[in-house]
N, C-alpha and C positions, 0 to 999 in steps of 0.2 A: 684136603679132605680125602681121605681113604673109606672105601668098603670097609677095609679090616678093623677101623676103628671102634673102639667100644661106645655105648652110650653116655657116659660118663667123659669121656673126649670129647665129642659133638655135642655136650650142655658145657664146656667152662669156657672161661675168657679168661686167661691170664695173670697175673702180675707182669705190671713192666717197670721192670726195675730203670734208675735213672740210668743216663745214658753214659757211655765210657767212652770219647772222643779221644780219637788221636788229632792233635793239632798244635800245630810248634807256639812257645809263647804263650799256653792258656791257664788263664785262671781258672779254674774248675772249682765252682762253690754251687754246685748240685744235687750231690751224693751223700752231703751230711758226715763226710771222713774228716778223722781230723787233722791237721794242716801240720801237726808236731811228728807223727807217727811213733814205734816204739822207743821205748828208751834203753842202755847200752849193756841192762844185764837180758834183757830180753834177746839182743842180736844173738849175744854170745851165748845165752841158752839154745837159742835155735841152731849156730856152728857146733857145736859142741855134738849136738844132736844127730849132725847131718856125717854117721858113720856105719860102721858093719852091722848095726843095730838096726839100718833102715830095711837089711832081707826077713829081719823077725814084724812078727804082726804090734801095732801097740795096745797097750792095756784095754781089754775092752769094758773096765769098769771105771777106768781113769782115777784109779786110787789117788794119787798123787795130786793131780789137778784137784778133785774133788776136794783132799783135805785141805789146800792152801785157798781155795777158795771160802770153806769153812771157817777156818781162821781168821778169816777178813771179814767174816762175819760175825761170828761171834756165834755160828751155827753147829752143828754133830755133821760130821762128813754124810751119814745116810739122809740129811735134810736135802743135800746138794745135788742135780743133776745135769748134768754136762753134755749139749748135742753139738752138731756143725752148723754154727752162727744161732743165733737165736730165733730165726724162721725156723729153724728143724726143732728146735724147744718148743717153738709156738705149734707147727704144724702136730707135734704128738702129743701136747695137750689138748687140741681140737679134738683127735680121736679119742683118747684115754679118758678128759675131764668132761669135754665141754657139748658132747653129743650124749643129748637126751631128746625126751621128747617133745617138750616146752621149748621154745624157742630158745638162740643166744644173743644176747642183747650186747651191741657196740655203739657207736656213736656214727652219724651219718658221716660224719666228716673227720678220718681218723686213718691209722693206717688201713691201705687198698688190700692188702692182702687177708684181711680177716674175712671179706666175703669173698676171695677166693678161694681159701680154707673151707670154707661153708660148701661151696658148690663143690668140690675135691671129694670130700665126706659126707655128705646129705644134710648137712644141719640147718634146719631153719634159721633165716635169722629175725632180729626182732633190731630194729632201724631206732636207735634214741636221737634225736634233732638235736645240735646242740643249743644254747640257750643265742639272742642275741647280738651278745656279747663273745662268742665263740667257748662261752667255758658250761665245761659235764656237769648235769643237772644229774646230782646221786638220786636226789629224791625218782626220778624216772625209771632209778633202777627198783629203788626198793617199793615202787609199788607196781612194780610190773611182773604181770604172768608169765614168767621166764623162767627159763631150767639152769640155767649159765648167764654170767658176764665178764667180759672182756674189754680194756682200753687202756691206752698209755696211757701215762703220767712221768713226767708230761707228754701230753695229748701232740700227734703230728697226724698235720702238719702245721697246726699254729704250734706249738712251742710251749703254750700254756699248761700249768701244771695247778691242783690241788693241794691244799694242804692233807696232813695225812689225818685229821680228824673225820676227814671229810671219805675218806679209803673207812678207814675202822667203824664210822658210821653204817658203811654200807653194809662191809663184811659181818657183823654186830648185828644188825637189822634184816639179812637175809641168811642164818647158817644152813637154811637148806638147800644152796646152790653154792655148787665152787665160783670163786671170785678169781681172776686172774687177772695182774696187774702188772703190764708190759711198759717196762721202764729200764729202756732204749738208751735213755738221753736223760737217766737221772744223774747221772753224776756234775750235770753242769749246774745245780741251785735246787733242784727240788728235792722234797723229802722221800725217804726212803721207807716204803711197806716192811721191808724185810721184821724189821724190830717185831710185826706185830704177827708172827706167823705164829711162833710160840704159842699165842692165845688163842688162835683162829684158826680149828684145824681143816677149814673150807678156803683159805687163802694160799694161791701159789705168787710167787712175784718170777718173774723172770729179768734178766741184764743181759746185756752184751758187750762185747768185748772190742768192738768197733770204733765207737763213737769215744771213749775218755779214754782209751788205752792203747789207742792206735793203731790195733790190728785189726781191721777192718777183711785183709788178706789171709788171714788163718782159718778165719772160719770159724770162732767161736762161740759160744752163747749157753748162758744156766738156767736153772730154776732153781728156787729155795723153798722150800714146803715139809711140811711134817710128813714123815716115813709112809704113810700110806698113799700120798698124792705122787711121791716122788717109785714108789714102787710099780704105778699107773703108770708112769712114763714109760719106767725102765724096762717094766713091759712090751709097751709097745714096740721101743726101740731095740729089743732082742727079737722084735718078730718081724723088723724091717732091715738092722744094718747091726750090728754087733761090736762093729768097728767104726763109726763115726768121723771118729779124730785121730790123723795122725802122729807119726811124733815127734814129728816138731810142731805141729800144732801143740800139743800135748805138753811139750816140754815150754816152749815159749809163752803159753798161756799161765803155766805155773809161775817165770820168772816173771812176768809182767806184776801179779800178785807182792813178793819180794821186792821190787823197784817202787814202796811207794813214793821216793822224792820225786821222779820223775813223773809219776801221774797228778802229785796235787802241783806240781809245778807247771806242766803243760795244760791242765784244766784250767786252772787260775788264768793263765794267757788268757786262753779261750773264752774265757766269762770276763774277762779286761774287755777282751778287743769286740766281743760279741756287743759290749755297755756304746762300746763309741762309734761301733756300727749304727745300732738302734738312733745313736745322739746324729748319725751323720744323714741317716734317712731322715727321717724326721725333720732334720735344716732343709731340705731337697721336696720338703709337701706330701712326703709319704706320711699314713695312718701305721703306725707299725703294733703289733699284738703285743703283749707282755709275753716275752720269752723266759724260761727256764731250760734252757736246751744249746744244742752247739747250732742253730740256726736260727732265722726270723723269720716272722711271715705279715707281708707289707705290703699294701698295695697306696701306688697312686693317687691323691686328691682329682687330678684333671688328665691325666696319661695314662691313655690303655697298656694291660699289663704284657697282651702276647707285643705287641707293640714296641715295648721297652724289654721285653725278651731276644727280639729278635734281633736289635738294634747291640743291644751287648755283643749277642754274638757275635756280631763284627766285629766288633771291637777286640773279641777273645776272650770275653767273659761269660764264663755258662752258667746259669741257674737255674731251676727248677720252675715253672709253670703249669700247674694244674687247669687245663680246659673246662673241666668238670668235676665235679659236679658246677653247674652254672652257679653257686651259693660264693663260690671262691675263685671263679675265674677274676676278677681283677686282680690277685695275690699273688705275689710271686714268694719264692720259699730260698730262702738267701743261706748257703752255709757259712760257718764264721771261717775264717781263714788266716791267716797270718797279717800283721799290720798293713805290709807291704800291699797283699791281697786286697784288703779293703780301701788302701790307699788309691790303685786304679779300678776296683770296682764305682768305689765316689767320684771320682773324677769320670769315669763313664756315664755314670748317671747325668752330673752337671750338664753334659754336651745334651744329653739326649730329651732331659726334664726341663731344660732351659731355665734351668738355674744360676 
């Protein structure tokens, strides 16, 4: 803590992103990356890339990226908007859409960083509980005195996702608030909003380029919305960084696009081995959520969670632990990983669950 600090310093608390361990021999099923990484026109779009073209600045409108991302959707290049990772998509929708003067409604138990975004920006927010059963209660949204909302789909850290009747329900039932619908982790089984932007010109969706496509390290992340929400953004982001993405981001983001045998190939893995994860918890007395996503969220019948956390970590296998909110501290948050991956994660568990 500094004198020189503003007031706006001395009100936030952070994001703390999962942790990146150096340690020889480890499983790392924490971070929610995926265990395939890119496929082999992406390499060689980023080599290709990496030349006398790195002294010029890259595109600061990302033509290129923008339209292949389009095309994958089935959208107009100016629907499309392109930041560094999807935190900076989210972070200048916060500003651009989602600050008004009515609250922004998220879900208690969701990603951390949406009330870090809040307290960044000033935005009130408005706290939705989830139901039970851990799944978003729309109805919460559509009758609440709110200026905005926000929430993945699927939902982390359980995993659990909506059907999209259940999205167009809400956007449908509130057009006088933007809707934003952060889907991280849709490419592993849940459905996708995009289809319904067309109709709904109060819906953004944003993706990431992390979690199904391997680049986690690039830095990338979009948003898809009809031309005035996406000129909101573009906004902001000319009044913050001009330049976002480099270019090999920029270039490697576009081949990833182009590569799609490799994406539905390494997802399908992912959504195999994610199925006999679930099947192998569950033999071991864990309660596991219904996941739609590239991780689980499980906790123990009779075995504390920090407990069997920490126990792994000896073993060399890291996973994610949420202490709080106390609603999920028994939960642990499992990413899916390679066969091999899950094969000594289960056998860790065995020794530790006494099974």
């Amino acid at each position: 803590m500094s004198r020189y600090w503003s007031a706006v310093v001395h009100d936030l608390t952070p994001y703390v992103p999962g942790e990146q361990p150096r340690m020889a021999d480890l499983v790392k099923l924490n971070t929610n990356e995926n265990p395939y990484g890119p496929g082999p026109k992406v390499l060689a779009a980023i080599a290709s890339a990496n030349n006398d073209d790195l002294r010029l600045y890259p595109d600061p409108t990302a033509l290129e990226l923008r339209k292949a991302i389009a095309a994958y959707h089935g959208v107009a290049a100016e629907e499309v908007f392109v930041g560094n990772g999807s935190d900076e998509v989210l972070a200048h929708a916060f500003c651009a859409l989602l600050k008004h003067e009515r609250p922004l409604a998220f879900p208690d138990i969701s990603y951390s960083f949406y009330p870090v975004y809040c307290g960044l920006y000033g935005i009130t927010p408005h706290v939705a509980p989830l139901a039970d059963d851990f799944s978003i209660r729309i109805d919460d949204y559509i009758g609440a005195d709110i200026g905005a909302a926000i929430f993945p789909n699927p939902n982390a850290p359980t995993g659990m996702a909506l059907p999209l009747a259940e999205i167009e329900r809400l956007v449908a039932a509130r057009p006088d608030i933007p809707v934003l619908i952060d889907e991280a982790y849709v490419d592993f089984g849940a459905e996708s909003a995009v289809m319904l932007v067309a109709k709904y010109p109060n819906l953004l969706v944003s993706h990431s380029l992390s979690k199904g496509r391997g680049l986690a390290g690039l830095r990338v992340g979009y948003a898809i919305g009809q031309a005035p929400l996406i000129d909101a953004l573009t906004r902001v982001k000319d009044s913050f960084n001009s330049y976002p993405l480099d270019r090999l981001a920029l270039a490697g983001a576009a081949a990833s696009f182009a590569d799609g045998d490799w994406f539905e190939q390494t997802r399908r893995k992912v959504m195999s081995t994610r199925d006999a994860l679930m099947r192998g918890l569950e033999g071991l007395g864990f309660e596991v959520l219904p996941s739609a996503a590239n991780f689980v969220f499980a906790r123990h019948k009779t075995t504390n969670a920090a407990k069997i956390n920490a126990k792994l970590r000896q073993q060399g296998v890291i996973v994610r632990h949420f202490a709080r909110p106390q609603r999920i501290a028994d939960f642990l948050r499992i990413t899916v990983g390679t066969d091999a991956q899950t094969d000594r994660l289960i056998r860790a568990l065995q020794d530790i669950c006494g099974a």
